[in-house]
C-alpha positions as CSV (number, residue, x, y, z in Angstrom):
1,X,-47.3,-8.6,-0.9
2,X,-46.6,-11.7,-2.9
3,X,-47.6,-10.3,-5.9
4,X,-45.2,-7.3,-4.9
5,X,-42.3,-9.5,-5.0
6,X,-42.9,-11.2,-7.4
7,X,-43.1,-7.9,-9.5
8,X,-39.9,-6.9,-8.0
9,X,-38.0,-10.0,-9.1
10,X,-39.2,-10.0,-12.7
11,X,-38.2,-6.2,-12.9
12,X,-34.7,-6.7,-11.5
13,X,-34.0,-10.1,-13.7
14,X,-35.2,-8.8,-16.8
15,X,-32.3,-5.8,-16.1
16,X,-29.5,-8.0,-14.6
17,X,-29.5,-10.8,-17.7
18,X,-26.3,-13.0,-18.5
19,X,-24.3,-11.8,-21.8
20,X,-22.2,-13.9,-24.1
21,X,-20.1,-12.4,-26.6
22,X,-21.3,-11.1,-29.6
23,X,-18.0,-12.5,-31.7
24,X,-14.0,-13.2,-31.0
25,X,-10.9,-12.6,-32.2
26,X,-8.2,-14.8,-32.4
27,X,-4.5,-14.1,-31.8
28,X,-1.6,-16.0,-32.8
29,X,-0.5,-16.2,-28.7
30,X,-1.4,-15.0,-25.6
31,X,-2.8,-11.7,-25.6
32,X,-0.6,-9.8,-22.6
33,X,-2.4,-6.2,-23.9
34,X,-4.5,-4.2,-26.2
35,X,-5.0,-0.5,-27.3
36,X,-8.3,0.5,-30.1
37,X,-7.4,3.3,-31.9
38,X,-10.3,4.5,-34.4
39,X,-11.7,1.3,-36.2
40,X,-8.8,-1.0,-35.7
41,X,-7.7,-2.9,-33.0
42,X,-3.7,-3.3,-31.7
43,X,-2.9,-6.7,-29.6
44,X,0.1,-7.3,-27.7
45,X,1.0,-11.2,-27.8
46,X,3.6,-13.4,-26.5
47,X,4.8,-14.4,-30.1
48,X,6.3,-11.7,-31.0
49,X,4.0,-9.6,-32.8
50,X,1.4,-6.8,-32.1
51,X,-1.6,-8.0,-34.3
52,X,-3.7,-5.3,-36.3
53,X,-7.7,-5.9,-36.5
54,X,-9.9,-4.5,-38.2
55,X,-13.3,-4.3,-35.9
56,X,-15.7,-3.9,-38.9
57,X,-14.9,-6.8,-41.3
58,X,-13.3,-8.8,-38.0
59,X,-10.4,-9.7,-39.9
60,X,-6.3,-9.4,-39.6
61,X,-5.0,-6.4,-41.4
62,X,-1.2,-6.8,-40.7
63,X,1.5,-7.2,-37.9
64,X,4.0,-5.4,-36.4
65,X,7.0,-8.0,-35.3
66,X,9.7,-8.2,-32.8
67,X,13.1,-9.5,-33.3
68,X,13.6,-13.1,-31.5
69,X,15.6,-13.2,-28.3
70,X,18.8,-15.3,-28.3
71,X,18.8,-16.6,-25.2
72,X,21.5,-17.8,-22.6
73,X,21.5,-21.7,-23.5
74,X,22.4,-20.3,-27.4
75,X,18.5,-20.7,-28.8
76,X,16.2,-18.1,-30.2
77,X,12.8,-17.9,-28.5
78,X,10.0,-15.0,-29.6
79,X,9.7,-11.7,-27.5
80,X,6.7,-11.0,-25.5
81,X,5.0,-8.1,-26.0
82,X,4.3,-7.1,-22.6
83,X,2.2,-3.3,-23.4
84,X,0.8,-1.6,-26.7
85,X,-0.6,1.9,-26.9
86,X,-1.2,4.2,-29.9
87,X,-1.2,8.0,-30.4
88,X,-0.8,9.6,-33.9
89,X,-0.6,7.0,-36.2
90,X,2.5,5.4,-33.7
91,X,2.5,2.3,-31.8
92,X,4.1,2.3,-28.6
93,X,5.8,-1.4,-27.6
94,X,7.7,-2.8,-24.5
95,X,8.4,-6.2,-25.2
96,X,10.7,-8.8,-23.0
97,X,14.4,-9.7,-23.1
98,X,16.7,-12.6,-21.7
99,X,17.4,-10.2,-18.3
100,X,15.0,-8.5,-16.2
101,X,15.2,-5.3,-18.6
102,X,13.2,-4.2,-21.1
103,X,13.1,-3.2,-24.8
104,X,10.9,-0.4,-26.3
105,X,10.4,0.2,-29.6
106,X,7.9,2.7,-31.8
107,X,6.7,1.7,-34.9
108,X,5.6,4.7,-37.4
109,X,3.0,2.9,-39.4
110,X,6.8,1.8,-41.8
111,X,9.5,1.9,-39.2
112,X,10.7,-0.1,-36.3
113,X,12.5,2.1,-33.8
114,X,14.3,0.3,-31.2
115,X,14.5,3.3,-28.5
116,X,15.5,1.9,-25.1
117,X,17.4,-1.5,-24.7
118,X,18.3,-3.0,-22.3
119,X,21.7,-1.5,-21.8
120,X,19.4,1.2,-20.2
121,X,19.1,-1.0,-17.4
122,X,15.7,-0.4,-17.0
123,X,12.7,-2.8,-16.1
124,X,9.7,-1.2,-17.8
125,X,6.6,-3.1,-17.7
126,X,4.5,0.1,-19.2
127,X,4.9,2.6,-21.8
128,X,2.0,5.0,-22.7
129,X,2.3,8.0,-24.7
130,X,2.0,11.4,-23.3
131,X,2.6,13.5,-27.3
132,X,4.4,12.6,-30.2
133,X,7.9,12.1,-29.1
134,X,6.8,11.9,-25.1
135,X,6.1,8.4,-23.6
136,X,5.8,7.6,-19.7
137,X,7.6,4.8,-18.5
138,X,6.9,2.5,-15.5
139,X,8.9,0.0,-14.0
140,X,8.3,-2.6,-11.6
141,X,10.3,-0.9,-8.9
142,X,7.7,1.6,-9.2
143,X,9.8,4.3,-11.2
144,X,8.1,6.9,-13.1
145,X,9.9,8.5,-15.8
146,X,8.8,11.2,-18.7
147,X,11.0,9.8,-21.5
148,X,11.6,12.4,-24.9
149,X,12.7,10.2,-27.8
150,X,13.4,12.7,-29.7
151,X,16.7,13.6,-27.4
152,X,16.8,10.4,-25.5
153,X,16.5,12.5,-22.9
154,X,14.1,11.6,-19.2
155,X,12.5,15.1,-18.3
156,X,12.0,13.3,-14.3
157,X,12.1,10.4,-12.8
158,X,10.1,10.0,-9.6
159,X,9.5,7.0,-7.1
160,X,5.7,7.3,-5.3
161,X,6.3,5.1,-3.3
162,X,8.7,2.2,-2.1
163,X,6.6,-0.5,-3.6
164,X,6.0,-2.9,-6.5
165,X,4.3,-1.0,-9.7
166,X,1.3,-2.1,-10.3
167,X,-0.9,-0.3,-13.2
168,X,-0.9,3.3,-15.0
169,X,-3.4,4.7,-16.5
170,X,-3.9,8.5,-18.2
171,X,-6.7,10.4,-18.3
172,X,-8.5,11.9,-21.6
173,X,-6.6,14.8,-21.9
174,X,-3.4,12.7,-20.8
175,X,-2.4,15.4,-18.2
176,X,-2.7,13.6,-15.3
177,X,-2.3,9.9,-14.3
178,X,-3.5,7.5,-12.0
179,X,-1.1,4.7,-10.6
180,X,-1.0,2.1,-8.3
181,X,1.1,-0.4,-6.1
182,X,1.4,-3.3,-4.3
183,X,0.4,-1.4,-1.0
184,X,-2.9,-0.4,-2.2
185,X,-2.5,3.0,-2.3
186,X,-3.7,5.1,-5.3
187,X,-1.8,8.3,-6.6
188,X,-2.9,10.7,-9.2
189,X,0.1,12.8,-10.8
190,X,1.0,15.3,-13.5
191,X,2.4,13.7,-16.2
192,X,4.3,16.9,-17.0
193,X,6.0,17.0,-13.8
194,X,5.6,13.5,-12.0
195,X,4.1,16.1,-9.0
196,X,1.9,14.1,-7.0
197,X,-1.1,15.9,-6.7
198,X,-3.4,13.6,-4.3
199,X,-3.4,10.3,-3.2
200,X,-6.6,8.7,-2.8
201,X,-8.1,7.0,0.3
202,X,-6.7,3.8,0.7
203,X,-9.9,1.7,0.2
204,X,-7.9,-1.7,-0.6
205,X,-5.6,-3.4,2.2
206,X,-3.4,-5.2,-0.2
207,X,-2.1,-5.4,-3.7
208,X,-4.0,-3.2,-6.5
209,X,-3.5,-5.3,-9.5
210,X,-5.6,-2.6,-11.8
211,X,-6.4,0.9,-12.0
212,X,-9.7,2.5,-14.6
213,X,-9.8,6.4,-14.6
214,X,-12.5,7.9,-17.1
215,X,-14.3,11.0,-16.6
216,X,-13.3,11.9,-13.2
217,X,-14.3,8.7,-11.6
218,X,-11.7,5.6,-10.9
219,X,-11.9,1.7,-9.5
220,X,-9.7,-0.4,-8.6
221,X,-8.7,-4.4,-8.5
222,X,-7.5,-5.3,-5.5
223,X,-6.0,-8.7,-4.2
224,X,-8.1,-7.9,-1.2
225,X,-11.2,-9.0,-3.0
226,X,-12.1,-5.0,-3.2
227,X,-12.8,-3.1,-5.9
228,X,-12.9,0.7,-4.9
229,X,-14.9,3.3,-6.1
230,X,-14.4,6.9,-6.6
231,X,-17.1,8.7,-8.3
232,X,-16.1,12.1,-9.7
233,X,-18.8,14.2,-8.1
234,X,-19.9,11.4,-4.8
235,X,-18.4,9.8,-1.9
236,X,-16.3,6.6,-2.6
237,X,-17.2,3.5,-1.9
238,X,-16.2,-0.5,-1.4
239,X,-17.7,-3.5,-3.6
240,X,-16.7,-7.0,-2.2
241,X,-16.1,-9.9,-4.5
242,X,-16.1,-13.6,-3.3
243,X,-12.7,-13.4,-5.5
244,X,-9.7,-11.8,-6.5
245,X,-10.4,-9.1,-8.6
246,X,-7.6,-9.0,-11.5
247,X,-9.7,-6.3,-13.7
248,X,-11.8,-3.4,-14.1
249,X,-12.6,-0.9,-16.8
250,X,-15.1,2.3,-17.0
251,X,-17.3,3.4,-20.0
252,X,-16.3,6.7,-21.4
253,X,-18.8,8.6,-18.8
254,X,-17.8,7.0,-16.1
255,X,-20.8,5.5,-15.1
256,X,-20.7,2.6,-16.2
257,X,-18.2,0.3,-14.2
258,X,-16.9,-3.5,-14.5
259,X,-14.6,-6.3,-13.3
260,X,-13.4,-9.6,-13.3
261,X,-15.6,-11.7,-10.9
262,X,-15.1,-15.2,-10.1
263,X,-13.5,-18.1,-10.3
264,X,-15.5,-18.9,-14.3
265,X,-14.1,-16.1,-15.5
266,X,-17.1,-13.7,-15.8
267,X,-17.5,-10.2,-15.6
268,X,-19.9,-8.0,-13.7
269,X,-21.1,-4.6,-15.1
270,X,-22.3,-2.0,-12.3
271,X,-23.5,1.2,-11.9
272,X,-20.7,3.7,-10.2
273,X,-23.3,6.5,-8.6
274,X,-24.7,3.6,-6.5
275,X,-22.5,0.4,-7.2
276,X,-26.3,-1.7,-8.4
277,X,-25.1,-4.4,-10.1
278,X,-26.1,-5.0,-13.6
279,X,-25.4,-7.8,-16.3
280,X,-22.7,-11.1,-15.9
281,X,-20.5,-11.6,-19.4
282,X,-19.9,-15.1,-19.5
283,X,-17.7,-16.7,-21.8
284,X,-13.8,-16.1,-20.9
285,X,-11.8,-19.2,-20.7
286,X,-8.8,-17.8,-18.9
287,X,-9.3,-14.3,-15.7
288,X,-9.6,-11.5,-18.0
289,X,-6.6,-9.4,-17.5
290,X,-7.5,-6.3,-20.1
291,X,-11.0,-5.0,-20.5
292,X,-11.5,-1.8,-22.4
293,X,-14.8,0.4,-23.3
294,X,-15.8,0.5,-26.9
295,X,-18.1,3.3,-26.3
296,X,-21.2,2.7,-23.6
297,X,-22.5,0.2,-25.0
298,X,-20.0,-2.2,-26.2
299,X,-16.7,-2.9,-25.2
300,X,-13.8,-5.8,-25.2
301,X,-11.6,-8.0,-22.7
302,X,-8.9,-10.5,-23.0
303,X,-7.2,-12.7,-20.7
304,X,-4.1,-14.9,-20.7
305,X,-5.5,-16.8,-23.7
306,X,-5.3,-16.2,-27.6
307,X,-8.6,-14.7,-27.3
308,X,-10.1,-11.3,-27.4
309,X,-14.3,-10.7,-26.8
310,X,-16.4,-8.5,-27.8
311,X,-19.7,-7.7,-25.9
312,X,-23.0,-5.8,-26.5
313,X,-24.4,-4.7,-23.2
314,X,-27.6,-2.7,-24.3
């Protein structure tokens, strides 16, 4: 029997190992958000700028900048860039202003486009693009909109629920979206429309900071210390954390699952079918706050810090 165990807990350590990052990027600020699109990397900072990497040669290939804000006491401070996404050679940027509305702006790949201001009176915290000229908008009151820059025109706004926004995220084909609030509740929508089309079992009790939706199968990050699972063809399930969970992320499949884990700042990778916990990443400074999948094997996180990692996880 001893020799059983022992068997048992050399298996299970040589698959569960602690991972440090394989190399870092560096921003100019904190990184609030980041988008990869094909071999480059976009981050969203709080000086101003949306950096571009390039993920090969690890280097800084150019920026996209933000006008300064002039501020009520008459001095200039830099915008932050609160969300980044990309779709057909665009970037798509919400950035700050001196009032609680928001600025969001597209950049071409030449041009700046300033396309809501806020004389739109509108609090966006995301922007994520649905086609070329098609974005979806949330706000922190939880509004959903479908906004056409080609017309300036909003095909729907819809409300969920009477809550505090918390995350959007689209699926592949960008048809449907998952959202979530402060009440814990999870809703999966048309994007088209803004139809709900099912809200999920409440799993958390409290705030869902983050939302991960990849092949059919979606976690959350709750203030409740929860981090629920739906897999796409098997019964959800609950993971308990000894701390708030502020992040999660899926591989491409689905199957692989992650989030931010303690009070040092690591990560934990798991296995959705059965929630088995797999490797720690150690090495964050700050909670990681954005963790997307390279591909399922690698993939990247940031937190409030002017750093991005980069972890190997075969």
């Amino acid at each position: 029997m001893y020799k059983l165990l022992l068997v048992l807990f050399f298996i299970q350590n040589c698959y569960s190992q602690n991972i440090k990052p394989t190399f870092i990027f560096k921003s100019k600020g904190f990184v609030n958000d980041f988008v990869i699109d094909g071999s480059k990397m976009y981050v969203a900072n709080d000086e101003g700028s949306v950096e571009i990497f390039d993920l090969a040669t690890q280097k800084l290939l150019d920026e996209i900048f933000i006008k300064p804000i002039y501020t009520a006491k008459q001095t200039w401070q830099n915008s932050k860039i609160l969300s980044v996404d990309r779709d057909n050679g665009k970037t798509l940027i919400v950035s700050n202003d001196v009032g609680p509305y928001r600025n969001v702006w597209v950049h071409d790949g030449q041009t700046l486009k300033h396309i809501i201001n806020p004389s739109h009176k509108s609090s966006i915290k995301e922007a994520r693009f649905i086609e070329n000229d098609k974005y979806i908008l949330g706000t922190l009151g939880y509004e959903l909109s479908l906004y056409n820059s080609s017309d300036n025109y909003k095909s729907y706004t819809t409300q969920p629920e009477q809550s505090s926004f918390s995350d959007m995220v689209l699926s592949e084909d960008k048809k449907t979206m998952i959202t979530a609030s402060e009440s814990g509740q999870v809703v999966l929508s048309d994007t088209q429309t803004g139809k709900i089309l099912k809200k999920l079992k409440a799993l958390n009790l409290d705030k869902v900071y983050q939302v991960a939706y990849r092949n059919g199968t979606v976690i959350t990050a709750g203030q409740d210390r929860r981090i629920a699972v739906f897999p796409k063809n098997a019964k959800e399930y609950i993971i308990k954390s000894k701390f708030i969970v502020y992040s999660v992320a899926l591989s491409p499949s689905g199957k692989i699952g992650i989030y931010s884990k303690n009070t040092e700042n690591d990560l934990q990778l798991f296995n959705t079918v059965n929630g088995k916990k797999s490797h720690t990443l150690q090495g964050h400074y700050a909670i990681p706050t954005t963790i997307k999948f390279y591909d399922e094997k690698s993939l990247f996180s940031a937190g409030y810090e002017n750093k991005i990692f980069y972890w190997r996880i075969d």
